[in-house]
N, C-alpha and C positions, 0 to 999 in steps of 0.2 A: 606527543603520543598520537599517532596515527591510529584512528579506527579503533578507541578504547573500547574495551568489552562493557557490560557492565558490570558494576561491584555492587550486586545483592549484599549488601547488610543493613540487617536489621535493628533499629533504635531501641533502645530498652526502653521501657515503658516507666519514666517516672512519673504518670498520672494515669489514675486507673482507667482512664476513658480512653489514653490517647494512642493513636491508630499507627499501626506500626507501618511506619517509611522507607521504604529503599533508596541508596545512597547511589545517584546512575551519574556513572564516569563518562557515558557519553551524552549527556544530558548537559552536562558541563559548559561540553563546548571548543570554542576555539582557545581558552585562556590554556587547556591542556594540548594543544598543538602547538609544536616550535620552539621547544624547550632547548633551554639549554642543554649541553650533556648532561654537567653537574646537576642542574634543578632535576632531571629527569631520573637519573640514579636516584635522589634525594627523596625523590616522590613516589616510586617504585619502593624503595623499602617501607617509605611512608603508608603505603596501601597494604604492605606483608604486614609488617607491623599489627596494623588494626584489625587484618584478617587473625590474625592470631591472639587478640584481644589486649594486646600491650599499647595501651591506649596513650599511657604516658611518655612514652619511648616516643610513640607515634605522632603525639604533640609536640613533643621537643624537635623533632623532623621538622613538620610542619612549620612550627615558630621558626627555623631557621628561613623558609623556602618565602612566609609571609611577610618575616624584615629586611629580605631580596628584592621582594618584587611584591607591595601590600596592595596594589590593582588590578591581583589577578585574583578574580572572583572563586575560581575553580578550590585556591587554596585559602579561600578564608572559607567556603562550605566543606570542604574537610577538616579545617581548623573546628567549625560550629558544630561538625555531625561526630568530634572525637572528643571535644567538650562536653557533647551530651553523654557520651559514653562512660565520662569520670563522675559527672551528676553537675557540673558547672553550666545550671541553667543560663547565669548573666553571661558569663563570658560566651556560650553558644550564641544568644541573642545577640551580643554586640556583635560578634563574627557576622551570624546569619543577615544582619543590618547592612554593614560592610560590603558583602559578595553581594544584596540585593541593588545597592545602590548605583556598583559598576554598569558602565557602560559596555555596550549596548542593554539594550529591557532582557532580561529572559525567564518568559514563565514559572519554568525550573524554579529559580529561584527565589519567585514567587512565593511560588507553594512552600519550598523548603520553609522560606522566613514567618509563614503562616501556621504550619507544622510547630514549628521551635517558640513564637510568639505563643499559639495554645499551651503549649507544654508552663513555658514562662508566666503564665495567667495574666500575660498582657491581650486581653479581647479587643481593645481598640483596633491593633496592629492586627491581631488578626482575621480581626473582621475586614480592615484596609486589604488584604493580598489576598484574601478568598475573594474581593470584587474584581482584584487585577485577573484574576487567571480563572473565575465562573464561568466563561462563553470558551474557553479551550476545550479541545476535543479530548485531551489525554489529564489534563490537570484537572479540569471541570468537575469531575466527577470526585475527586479527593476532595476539593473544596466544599464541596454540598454536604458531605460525611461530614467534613470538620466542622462545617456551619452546624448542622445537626447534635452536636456534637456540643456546640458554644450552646446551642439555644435549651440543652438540654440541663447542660448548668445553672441556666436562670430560675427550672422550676422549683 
């Protein structure tokens, strides 16, 4: 996918505190460049799909494209941000864990697994990815809010 737009959608808030994230297809990266036909038809309905709130449609897409090709980060962060969608905090996490670990590092991802770890009420982790991407010029500032955020849970 050449020069993805981005796909504004918003997370539902399964914690009262937690900030709502946008899901950036070009943020992504290269795992969404040089697709196969087939993965790219697959991933294109995959995206109508969740725009249109058919989240588990959207999943069963996804789960085909992730036991294709499971080190491509781009489809396990849409696999995590469609799991959030149905309220599958664990399997978001495992997802978000997965897309963060691939190679190369990317901020994005970061924060994503920092976002989903808060959501998940695991504060370790997300205290871990808000240090990775705090000195980012675009991430940076999501991180602070969430830290804000964690430390506001402690009172």
């Amino acid at each position: 996918m050449k020069n993805p737009a981005i796909l504004a959608l918003l997370l539902l808030s399964v914690s009262p505190s937690a900030r709502a994230q946008t899901l950036d297809l070009a943020a992504l990266g290269a795992p969404l460049e040089n697709l196969q036909p087939g993965e790219k038809q697959i991933l294109d309905e995959a995206i109508q799909l969740i725009q249109r709130g058919e989240h588990g449609l959207a999943l069963a897409s996804l789960g085909q494209l992730t036991a294709s090709n499971p080190k491509n980060s781009a489809y396990r962060v849409l696999q995590a941000y469609t799991l959030l969608q149905l309220g599958n905090l664990v399997g978001a996490l495992n997802e978000s864990r997965a897309a963060e670990s691939s190679k190369p590092p990317s901020p994005y991802r970061c924060c994503f697994l920092a976002q989903v770890a808060y959501l998940a009420g695991n504060k370790a982790l997300c205290e871990r990815e808000i240090r990775h991407v705090a000195a980012h010029p675009v991430y940076g500032p999501q991180a602070a809010k969430l830290r804000q955020d964690l430390k506001a849970q402690r009172c």
